[in-house]
GULOZA-594055 format. One line per 8 residues: number of its first residue (from 1); for each residue x, y, z of N, C-alpha, C, O. Coordinates in steps of 0.2 Angstrom, whole numbers, plus 2048, in hexadecimal, padded with zeros to 3 digits. Layout:
N
NUM> X/Y/Z/X/Y/Z/X/Y/Z/X/Y/Z; ...
This chain:
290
1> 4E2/DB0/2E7/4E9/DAC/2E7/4E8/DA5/2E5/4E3/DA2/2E7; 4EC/DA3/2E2/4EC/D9B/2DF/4F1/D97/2E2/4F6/D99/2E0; 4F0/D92/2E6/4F6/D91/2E9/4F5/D88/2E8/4F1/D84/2E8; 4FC/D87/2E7/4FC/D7F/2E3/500/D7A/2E3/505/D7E/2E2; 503/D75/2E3/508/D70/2E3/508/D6F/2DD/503/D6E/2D9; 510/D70/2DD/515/D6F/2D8/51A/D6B/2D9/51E/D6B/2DE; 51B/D66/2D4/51F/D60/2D6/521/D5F/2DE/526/D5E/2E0; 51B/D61/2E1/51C/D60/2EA/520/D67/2EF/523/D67/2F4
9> 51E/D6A/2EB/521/D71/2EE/51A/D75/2EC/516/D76/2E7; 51A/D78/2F2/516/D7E/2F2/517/D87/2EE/51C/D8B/2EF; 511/D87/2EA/514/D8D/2E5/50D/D92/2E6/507/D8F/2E6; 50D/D96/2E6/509/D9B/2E4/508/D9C/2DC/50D/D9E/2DA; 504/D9B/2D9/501/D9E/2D0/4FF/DA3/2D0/4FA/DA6/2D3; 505/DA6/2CC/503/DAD/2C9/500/DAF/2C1/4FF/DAA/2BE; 4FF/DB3/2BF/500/DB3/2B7/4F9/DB2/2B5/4F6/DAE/2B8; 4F6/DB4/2AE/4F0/DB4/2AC/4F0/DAB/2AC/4F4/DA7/2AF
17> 4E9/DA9/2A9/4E7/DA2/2A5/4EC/DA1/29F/4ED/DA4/29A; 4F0/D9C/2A0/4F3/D9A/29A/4FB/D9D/29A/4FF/D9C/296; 4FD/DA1/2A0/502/DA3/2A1/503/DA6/2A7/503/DAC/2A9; 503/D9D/2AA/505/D9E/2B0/50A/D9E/2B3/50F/D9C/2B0; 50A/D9F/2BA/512/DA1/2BC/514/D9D/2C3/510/D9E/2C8; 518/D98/2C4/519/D95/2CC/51C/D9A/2CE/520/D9C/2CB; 51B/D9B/2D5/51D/D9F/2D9/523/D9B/2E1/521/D9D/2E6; 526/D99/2E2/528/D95/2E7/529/D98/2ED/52E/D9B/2EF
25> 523/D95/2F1/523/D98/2F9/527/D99/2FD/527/D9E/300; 52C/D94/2FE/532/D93/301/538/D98/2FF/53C/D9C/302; 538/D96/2F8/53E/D9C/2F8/53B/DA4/2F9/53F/DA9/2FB; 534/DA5/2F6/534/DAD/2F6/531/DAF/2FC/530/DB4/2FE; 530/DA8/2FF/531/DAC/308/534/DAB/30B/532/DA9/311; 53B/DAB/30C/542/DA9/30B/542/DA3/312/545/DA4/317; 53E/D9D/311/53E/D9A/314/539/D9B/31B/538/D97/31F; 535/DA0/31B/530/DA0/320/529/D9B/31F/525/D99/323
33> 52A/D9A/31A/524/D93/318/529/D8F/315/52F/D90/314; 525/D89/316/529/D82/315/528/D80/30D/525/D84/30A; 529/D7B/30A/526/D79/304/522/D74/305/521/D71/2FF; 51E/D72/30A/51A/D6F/308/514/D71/308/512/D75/30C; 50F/D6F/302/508/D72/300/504/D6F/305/500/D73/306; 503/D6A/309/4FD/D68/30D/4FF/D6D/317/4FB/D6E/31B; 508/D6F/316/50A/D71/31D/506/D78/31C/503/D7B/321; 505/D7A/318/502/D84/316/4FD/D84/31C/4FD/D88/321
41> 4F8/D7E/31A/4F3/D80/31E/4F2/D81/327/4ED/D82/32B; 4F8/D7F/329/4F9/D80/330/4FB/D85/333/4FA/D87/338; 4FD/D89/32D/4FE/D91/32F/4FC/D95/329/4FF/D99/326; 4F6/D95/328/4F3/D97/320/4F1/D9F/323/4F2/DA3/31E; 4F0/DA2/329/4EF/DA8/32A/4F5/DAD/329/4F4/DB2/327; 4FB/DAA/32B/501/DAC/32C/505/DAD/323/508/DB1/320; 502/DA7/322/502/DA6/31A/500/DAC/315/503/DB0/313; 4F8/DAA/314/4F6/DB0/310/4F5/DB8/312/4F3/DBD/30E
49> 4F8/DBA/319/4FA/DC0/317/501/DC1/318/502/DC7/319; 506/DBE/316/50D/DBF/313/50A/DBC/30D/50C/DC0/308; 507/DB9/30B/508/DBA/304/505/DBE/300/508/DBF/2FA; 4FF/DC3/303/4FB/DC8/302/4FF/DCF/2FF/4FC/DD3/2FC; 507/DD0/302/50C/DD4/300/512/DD2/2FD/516/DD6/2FC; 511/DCC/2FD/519/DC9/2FA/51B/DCB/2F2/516/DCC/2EE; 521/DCB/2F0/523/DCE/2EA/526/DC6/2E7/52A/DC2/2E7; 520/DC6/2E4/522/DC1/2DF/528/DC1/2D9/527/DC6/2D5
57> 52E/DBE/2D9/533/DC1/2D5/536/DBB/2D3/53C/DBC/2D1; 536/DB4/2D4/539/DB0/2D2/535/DA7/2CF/535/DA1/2CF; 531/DAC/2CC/52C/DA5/2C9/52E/DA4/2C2/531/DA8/2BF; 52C/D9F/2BF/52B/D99/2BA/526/D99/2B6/521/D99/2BA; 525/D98/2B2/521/D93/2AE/521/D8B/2B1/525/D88/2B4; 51D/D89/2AF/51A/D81/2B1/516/D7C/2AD/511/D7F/2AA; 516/D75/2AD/513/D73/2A9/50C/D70/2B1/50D/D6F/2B7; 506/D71/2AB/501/D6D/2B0/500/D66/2B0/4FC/D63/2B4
65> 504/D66/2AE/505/D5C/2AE/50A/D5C/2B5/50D/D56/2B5; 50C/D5E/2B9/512/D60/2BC/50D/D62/2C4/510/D63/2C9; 508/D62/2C4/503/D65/2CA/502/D5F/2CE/503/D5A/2CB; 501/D61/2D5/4FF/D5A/2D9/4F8/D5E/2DB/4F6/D63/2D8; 4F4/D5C/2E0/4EF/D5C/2E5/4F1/D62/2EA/4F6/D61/2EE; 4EE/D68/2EC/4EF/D6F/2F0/4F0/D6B/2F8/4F2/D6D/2FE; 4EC/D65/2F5/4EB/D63/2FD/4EC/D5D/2FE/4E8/D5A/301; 4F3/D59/2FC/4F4/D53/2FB/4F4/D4F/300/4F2/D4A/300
73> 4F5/D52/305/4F2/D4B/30B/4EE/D50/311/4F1/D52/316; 4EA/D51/311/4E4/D52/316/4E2/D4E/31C/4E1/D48/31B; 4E1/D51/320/4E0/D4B/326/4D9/D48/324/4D8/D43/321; 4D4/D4C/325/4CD/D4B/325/4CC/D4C/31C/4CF/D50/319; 4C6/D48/31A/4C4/D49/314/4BC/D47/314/4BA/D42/315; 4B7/D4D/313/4AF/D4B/313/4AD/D4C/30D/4B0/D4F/309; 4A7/D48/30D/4A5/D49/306/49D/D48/307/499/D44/30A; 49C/D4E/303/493/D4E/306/48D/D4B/2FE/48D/D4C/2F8
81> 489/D48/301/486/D43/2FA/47E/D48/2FB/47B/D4A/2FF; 47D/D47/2F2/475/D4A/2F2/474/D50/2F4/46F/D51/2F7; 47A/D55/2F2/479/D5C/2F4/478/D60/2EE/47A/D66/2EF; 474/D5D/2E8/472/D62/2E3/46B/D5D/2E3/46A/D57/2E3; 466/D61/2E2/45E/D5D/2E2/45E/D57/2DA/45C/D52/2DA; 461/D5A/2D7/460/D56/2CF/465/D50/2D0/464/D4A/2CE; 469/D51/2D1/46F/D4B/2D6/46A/D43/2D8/469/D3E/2D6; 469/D48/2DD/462/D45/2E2/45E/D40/2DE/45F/D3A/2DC
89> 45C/D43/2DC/455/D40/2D8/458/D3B/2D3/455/D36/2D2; 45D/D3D/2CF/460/D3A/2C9/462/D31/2CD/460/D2C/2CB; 466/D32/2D4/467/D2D/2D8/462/D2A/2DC/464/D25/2E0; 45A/D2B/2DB/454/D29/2DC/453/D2A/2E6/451/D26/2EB; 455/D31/2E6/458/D34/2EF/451/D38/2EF/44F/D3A/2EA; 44E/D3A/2F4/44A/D3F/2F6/451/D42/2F8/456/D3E/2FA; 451/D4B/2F6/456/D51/2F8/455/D50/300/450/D4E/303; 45C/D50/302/45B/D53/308/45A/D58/30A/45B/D5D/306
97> 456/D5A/311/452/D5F/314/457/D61/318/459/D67/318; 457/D5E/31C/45B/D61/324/463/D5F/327/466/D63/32B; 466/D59/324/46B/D58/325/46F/D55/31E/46C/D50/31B; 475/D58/31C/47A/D56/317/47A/D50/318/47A/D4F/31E; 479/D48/314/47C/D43/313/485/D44/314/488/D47/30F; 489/D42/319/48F/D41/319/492/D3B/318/48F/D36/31B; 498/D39/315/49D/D33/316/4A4/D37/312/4A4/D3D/30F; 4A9/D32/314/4AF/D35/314/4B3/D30/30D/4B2/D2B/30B
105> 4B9/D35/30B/4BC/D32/306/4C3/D2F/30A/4C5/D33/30F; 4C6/D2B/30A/4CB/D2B/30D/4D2/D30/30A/4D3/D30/304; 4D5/D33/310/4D9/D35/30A/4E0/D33/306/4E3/D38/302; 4E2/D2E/306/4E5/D2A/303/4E2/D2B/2FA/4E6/D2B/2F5; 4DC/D2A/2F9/4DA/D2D/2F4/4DC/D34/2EF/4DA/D34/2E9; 4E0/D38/2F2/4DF/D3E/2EE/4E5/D3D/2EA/4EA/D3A/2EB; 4E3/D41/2E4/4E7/D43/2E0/4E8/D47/2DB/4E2/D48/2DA; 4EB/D4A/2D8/4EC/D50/2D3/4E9/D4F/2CF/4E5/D4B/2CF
113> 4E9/D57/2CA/4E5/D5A/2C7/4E6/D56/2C0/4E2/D55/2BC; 4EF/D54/2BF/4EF/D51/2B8/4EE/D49/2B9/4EC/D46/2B4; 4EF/D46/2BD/4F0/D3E/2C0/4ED/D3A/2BF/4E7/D3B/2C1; 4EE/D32/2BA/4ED/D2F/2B6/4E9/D29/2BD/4EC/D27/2C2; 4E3/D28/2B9/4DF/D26/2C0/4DD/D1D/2BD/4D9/D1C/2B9; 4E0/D17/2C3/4DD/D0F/2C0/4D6/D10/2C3/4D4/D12/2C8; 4D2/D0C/2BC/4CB/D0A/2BF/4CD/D01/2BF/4CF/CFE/2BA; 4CA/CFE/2C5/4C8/CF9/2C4/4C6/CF4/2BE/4C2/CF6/2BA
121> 4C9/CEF/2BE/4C5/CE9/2B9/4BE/CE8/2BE/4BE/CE7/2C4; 4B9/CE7/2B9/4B3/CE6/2BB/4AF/CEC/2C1/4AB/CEC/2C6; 4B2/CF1/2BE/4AC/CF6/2C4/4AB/CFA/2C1/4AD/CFA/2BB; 4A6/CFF/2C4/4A2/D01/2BF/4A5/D0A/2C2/4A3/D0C/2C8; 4A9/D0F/2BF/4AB/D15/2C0/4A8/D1B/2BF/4A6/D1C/2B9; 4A6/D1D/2C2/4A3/D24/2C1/4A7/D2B/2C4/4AC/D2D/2C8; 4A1/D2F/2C1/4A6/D36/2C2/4A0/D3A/2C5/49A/D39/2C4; 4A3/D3F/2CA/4A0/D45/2D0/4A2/D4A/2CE/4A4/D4B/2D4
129> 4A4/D4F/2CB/4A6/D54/2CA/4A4/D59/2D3/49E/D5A/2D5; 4A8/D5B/2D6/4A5/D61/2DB/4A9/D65/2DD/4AF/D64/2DC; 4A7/D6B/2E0/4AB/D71/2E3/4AF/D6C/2EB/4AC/D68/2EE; 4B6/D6F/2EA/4B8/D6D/2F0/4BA/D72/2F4/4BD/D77/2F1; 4BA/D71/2FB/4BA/D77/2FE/4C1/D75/303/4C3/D6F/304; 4C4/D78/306/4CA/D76/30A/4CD/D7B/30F/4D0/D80/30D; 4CA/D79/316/4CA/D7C/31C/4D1/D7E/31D/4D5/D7A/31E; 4D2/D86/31F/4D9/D89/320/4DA/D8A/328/4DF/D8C/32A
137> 4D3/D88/32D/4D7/D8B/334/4D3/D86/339/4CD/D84/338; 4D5/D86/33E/4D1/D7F/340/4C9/D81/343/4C8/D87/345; 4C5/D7E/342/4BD/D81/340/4B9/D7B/348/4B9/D75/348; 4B7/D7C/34C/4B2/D77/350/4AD/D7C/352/4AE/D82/355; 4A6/D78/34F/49F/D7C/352/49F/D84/350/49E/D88/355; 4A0/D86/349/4A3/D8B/345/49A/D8C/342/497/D88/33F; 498/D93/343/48F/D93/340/493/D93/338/498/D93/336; 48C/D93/335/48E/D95/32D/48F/D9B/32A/492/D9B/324
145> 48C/DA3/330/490/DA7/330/496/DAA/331/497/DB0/330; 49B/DA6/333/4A3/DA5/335/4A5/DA2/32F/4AA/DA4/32D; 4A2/D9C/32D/4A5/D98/328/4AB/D99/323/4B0/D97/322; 4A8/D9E/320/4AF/DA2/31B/4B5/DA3/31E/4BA/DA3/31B; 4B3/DA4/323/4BB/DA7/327/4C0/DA1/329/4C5/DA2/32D; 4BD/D99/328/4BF/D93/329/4C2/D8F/324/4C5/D8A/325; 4C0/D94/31D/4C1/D91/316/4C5/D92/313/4C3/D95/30E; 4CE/D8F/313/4D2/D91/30F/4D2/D95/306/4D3/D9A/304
153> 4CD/D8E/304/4CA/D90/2FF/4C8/D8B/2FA/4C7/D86/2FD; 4C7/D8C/2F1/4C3/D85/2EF/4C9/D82/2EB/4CE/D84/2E9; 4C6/D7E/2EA/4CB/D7B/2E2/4C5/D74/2E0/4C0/D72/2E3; 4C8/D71/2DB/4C3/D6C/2D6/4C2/D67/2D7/4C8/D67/2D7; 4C0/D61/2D9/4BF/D5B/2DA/4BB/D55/2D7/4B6/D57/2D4; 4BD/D4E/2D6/4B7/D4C/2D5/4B6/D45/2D8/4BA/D40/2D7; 4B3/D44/2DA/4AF/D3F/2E0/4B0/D37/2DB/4AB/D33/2DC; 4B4/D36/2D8/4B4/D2F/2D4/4B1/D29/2DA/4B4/D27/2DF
161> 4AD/D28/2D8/4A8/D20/2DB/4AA/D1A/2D6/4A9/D1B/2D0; 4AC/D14/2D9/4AC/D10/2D6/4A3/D0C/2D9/4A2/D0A/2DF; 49F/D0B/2D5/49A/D09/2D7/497/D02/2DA/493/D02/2DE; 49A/CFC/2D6/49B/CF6/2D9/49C/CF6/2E1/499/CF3/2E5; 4A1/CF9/2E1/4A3/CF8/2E9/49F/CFC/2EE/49B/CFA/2F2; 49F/D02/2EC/49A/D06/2F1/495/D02/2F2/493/D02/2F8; 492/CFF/2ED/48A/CFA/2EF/48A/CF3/2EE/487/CEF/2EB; 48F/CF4/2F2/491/CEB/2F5/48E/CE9/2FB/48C/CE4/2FD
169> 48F/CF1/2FE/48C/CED/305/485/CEF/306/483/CF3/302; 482/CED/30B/47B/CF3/30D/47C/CF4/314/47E/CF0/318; 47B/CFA/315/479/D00/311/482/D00/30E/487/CFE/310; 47F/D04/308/486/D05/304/48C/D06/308/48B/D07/30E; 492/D06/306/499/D08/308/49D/D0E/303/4A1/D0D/2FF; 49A/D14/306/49B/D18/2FD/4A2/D1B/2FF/4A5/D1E/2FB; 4A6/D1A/308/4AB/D1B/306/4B2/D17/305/4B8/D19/305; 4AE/D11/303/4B4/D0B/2FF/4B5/D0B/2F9/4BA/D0A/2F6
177> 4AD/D0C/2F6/4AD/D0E/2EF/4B0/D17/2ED/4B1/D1A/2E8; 4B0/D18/2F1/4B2/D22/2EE/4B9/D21/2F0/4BA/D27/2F1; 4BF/D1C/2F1/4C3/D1E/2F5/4CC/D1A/2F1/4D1/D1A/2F3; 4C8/D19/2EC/4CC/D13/2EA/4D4/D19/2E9/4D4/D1F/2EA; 4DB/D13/2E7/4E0/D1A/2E6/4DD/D20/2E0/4D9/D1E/2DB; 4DD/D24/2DF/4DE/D2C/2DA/4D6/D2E/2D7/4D4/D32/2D2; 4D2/D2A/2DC/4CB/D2D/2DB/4CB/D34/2E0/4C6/D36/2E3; 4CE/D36/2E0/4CC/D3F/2E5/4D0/D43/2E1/4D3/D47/2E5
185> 4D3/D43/2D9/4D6/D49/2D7/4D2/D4F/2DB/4CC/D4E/2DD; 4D6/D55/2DD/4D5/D5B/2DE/4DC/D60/2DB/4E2/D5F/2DB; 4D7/D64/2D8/4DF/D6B/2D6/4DA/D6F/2D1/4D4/D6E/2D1; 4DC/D74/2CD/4E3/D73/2CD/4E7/D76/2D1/4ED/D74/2D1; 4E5/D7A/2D6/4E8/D7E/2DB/4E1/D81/2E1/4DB/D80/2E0; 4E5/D82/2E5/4DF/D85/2EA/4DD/D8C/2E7/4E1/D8F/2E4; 4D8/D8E/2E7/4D8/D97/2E6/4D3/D9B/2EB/4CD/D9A/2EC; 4D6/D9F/2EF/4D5/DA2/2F4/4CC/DA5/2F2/4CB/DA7/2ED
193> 4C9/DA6/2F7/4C0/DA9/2F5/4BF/DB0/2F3/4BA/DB2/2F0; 4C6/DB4/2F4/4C6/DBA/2F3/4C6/DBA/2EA/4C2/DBD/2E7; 4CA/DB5/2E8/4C9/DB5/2E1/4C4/DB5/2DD/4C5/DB6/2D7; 4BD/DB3/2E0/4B9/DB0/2DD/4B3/DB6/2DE/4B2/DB9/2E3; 4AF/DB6/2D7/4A9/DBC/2D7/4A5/DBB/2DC/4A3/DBF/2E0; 4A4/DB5/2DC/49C/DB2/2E0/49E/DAA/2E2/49E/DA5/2DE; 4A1/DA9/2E9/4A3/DA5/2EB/49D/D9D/2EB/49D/D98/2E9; 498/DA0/2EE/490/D9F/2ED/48F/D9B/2E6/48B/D96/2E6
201> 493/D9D/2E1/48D/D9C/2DA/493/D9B/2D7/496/DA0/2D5; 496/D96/2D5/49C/D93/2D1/497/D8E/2CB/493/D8A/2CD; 49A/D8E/2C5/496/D88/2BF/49D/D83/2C2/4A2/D85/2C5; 49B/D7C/2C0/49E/D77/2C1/49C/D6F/2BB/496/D6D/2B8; 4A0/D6F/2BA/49E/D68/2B5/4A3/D66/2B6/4A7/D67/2BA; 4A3/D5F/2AE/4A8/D5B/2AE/4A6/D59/2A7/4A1/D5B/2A4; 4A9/D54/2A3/4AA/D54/29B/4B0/D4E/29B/4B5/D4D/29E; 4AB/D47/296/4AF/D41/294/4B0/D44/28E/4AC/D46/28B
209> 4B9/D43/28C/4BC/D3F/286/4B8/D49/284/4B7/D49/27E; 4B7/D4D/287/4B4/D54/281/4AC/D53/281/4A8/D58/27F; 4A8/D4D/284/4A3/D4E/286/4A0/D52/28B/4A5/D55/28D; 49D/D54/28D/49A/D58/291/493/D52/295/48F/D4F/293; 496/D52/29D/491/D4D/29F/48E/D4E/2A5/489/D4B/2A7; 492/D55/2A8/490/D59/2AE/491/D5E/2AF/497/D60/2B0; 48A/D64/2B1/48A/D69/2B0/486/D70/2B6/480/D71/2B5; 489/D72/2B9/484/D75/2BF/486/D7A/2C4/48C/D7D/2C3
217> 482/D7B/2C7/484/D83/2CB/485/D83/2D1/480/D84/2D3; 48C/D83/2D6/48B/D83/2DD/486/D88/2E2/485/D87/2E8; 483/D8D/2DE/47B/D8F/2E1/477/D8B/2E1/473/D8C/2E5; 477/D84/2DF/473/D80/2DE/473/D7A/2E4/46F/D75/2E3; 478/D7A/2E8/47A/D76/2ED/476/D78/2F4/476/D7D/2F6; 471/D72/2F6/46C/D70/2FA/46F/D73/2FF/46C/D78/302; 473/D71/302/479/D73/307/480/D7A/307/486/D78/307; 47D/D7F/307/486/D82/304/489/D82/308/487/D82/30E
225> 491/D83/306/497/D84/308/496/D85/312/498/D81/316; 493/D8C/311/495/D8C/31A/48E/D89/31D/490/D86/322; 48A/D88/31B/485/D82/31F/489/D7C/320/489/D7A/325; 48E/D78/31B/492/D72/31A/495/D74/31F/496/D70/324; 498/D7A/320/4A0/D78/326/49E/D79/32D/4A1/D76/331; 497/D7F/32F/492/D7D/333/490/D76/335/48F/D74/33B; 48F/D72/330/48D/D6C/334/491/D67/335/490/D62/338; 498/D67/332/49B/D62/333/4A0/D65/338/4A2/D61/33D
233> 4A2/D6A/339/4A3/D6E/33F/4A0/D6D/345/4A3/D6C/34A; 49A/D6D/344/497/D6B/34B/498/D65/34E/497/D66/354; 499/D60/34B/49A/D58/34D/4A1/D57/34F/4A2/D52/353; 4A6/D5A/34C/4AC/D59/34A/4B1/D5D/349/4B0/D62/345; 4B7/D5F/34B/4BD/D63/34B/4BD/D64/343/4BD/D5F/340; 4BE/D69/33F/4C2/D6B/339/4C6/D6C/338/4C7/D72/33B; 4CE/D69/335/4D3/D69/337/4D7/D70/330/4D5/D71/32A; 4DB/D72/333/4DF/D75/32C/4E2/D6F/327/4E6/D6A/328
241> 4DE/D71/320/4E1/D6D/31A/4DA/D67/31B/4DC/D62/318; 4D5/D66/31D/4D0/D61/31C/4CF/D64/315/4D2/D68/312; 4C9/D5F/313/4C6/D60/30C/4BE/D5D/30E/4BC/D59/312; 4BB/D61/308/4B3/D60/30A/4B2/D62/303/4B3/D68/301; 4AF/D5B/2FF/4AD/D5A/2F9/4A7/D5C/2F8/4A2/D58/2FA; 4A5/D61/2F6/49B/D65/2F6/498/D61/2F4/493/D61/2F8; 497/D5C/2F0/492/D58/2EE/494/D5A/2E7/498/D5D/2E5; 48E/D55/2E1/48D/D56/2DA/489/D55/2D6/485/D50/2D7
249> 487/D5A/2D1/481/D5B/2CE/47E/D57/2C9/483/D52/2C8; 47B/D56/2C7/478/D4F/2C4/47D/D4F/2BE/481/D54/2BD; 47C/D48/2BA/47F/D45/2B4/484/D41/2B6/487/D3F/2B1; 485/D3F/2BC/488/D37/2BC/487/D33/2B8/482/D33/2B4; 48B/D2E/2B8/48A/D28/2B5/484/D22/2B7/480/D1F/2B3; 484/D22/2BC/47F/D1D/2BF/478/D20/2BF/473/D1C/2BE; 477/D25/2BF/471/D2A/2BC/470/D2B/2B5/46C/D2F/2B3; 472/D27/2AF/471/D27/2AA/46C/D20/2A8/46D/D1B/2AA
257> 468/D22/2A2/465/D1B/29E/468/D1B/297/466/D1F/292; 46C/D15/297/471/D11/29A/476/D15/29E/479/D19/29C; 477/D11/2A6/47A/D13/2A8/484/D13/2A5/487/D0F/2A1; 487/D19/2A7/48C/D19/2A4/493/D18/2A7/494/D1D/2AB; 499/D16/2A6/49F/D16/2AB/4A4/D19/2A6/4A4/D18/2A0; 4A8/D1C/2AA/4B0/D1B/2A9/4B4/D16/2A6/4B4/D10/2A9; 4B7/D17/2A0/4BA/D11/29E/4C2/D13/29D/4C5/D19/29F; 4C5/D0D/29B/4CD/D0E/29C/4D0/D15/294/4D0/D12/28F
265> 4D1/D19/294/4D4/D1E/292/4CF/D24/290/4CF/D27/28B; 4C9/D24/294/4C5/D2A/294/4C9/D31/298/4CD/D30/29C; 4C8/D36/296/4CB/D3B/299/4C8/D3F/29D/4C4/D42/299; 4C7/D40/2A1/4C0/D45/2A7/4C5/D4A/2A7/4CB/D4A/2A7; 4C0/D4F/2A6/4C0/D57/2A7/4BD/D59/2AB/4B7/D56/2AB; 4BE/D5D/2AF/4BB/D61/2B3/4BC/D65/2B6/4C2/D66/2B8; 4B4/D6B/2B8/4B9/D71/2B8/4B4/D76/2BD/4AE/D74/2BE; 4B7/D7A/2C0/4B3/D7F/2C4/4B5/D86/2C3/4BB/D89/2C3
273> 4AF/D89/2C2/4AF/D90/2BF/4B5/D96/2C4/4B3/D97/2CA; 4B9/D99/2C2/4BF/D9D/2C5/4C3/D9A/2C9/4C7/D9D/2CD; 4C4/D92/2C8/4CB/D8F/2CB/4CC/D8C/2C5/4D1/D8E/2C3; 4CA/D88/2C2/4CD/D84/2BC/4CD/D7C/2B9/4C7/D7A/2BA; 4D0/D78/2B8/4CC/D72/2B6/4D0/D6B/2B8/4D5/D6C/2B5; 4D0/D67/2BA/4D3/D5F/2B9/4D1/D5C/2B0/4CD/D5D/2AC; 4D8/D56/2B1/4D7/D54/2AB/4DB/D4C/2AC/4E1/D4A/2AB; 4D6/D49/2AE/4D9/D42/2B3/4D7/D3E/2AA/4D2/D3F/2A6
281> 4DE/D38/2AA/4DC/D34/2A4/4DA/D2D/2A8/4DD/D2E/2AE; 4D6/D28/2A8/4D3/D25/2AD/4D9/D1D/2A5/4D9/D1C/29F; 4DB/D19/2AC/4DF/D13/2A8/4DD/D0B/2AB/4DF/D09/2B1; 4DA/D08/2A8/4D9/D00/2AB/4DE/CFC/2AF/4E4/CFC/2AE; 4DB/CF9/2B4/4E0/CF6/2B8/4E5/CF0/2B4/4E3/CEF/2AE; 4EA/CEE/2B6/4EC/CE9/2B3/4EA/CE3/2B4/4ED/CE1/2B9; 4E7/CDF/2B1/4E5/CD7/2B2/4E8/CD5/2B8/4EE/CD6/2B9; 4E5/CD1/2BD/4EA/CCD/2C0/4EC/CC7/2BD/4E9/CC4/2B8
289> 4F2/CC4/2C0/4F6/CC0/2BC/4F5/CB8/2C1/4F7/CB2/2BF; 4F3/CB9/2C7/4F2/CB2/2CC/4EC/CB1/2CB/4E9/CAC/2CE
C-alpha cells in the first residue's frame, strides 16, 4: 500500500507507475479516518486493515507537483550518521562498531517530495540521499526481532546539510546545520514493507541537474533498519508517525576532490528502489536588504 498527502489530505495510491490513482481516505471510509496524513499514524493498525479490504471506487488522477510529506509533522525526527563504511571513510570517520552515531533533525524541517528548497548565501549545501523509515505503533525497548512489527513503513529522504554551520561549533552542531526550513524532503508517499521484495536490500541514490552522484544499497548499512529501532527504542519512547533517517552512502559533496555544493537552480533527484523518487529544485536566498 502507498499512502500519501495530497494537497494535505490523506489518500491511498492506487494504479500502475505513471498511472496513478488518489484514493481519499475520508470519504471511502465514509468518515471513519480523518484527512489528516500525519493523524493515520495514531490509529495505523485499525488503519491498514480497513484498508487491506476497502473497495476503492472514487479516486483521481493527480499531479506530483501536488504531493506533500506522508509525515508532515512528526513529533520525533532521528537521523543516524556513518551508517554505510564508504560514507565513513569518505568523511575521514573509522565505521562504527557498536553503537549508531545519533542526532536529530528538527521537524520543522520536513518537506515534500516536489518542494522548492532556499540554500543560504555563503553556505556550503550538500546532499544525503537515505532510506527513511517511519514508526506506526508506539515502540519502547522493542528487540530488533519485533522491529518490523513497529515499522509503518519506508518512503525517500534526504538529509540536506548546510555545512558551514554544522562546523561552526566544536564538536560540530549537525542538527542546526541539517535542520534549516525544507532540508528533510520525504515522499513521495509512505509504502507499506509488504510491498517491497526485500525490505533489507533496497538500491538508493540521488542525481544533480541528470548527474548521477549517489549510489548504493540498504544491505549495505552498518546498522539496519530493526537494530536502528532496537537501539533508539531502548533509550527512548517511539512515537507513531516518528521518522528515522537510515544514514547515507558515500558521494557527498564535502567527500569530493574538489569538494562540491548545491547551487541555486540545481535539481536533486532522488530515489529508492520500489517506493519512488523526490525531485527538490534547490533556489538561493534573497540578499538582505539591511
Amino acid at each position: 500500500m502507498r499512502v500519501a498527502n495530497l494537497k494535505g489530505r490523506l489518500v491511498v495510491v492506487t494504479g500502475d507507475p505513471g498511472h496513478e490513482i488518489a484514493q481519499d481516505v475520508e470519504k471511502a471510509s465514509g468518515g471513519r479516518f480523518g484527512p489528516d496524513p500525519q493523524g493515520v499514524y495514531q490509529d495505523w493498525g485499525a488503519f491498514t486493515t480497513w484498508a487491506a479490504t476497502a473497495g476503492w471506487e472514487m479516486g483521481s488522477p493527480f499531479s506530483a507537483d501536488d504531493l506533500g510529506s506522508p509525515v508532515p509533522a512528526p513529533r520525533q525526527v532521528f537521523a543516524i550518521g556513518l551508517n554505510y563504511g564508504e560514507h565513513a571513510a569518505e568523511a575521514g570517520y573509522d565505521a562504527p562498531t557498536t553503537t549508531p552515531p545519533v542526532f536529530t533533525k528538527f521537524p520543522s524541517c520536513i518537506t515534500g517530495p516536489r518542494a522548492a528548497i532556499e540554500i543560504p548565501q555563503g553556505g556550503h549545501v550538500d546532499w544525503e540521499v537515505e532510506l527513511v523509515v517511519v514508526i506506526g505503533r508506539h515502540a519502547h525497548r522493542v528487540s530488533a526481532g519485533d522491529a518490523f512489527d513497529c515499522i509503518a513503513g519506508y518512503s525517500v529522504g534526504q538529509d540536506i546539510s548546510e555545512r558551514v554551520l554544522q562546523m561552526a561549533a566544536t564538536p560540530p552542531q549537525f542538527s542546526m546545520g541539517k535542520s534549516l526550513p525544507g532540508f528533510g524532503p520525504v515522499g513521495p508517499w509512505l509504502v507499506t514493507l509488504d510491498e517491497l521484495a526485500d525490505p533489507d536490500d533496497l538500491e538508493l541514490g540521488c542525481a544533480i541537474n541528470g548527474e548521477p552522484v549517489q549510489l548504493g544499497r540498504t544491505s549495505n548499512l552498518i546498522f539496519s533498519v530493526p537494530a536502528l529501532v532496537a537501539t533508539l527504542s531502548a533509550s527512548t519512547p517511539l512515537l507513531p508517525g516518528d521518522v528515522i533517517f537510515t544514514g547515507t552512502p558515500s558521494g557527498v559533496g564535502i567527500g569530493r576532490d574538489p569538494q562540491r555544493w548545491l547551487a541555486d537552480g540545481d535539481v536533486l533527484t532522488s530515489h529508492v528502489e520500489g517506493i519512488g523518487e523526490l525531485r527538490n529544485r534547490m533556489f538561493a536566498a534573497t540578499p538582505s536588504t539591511t
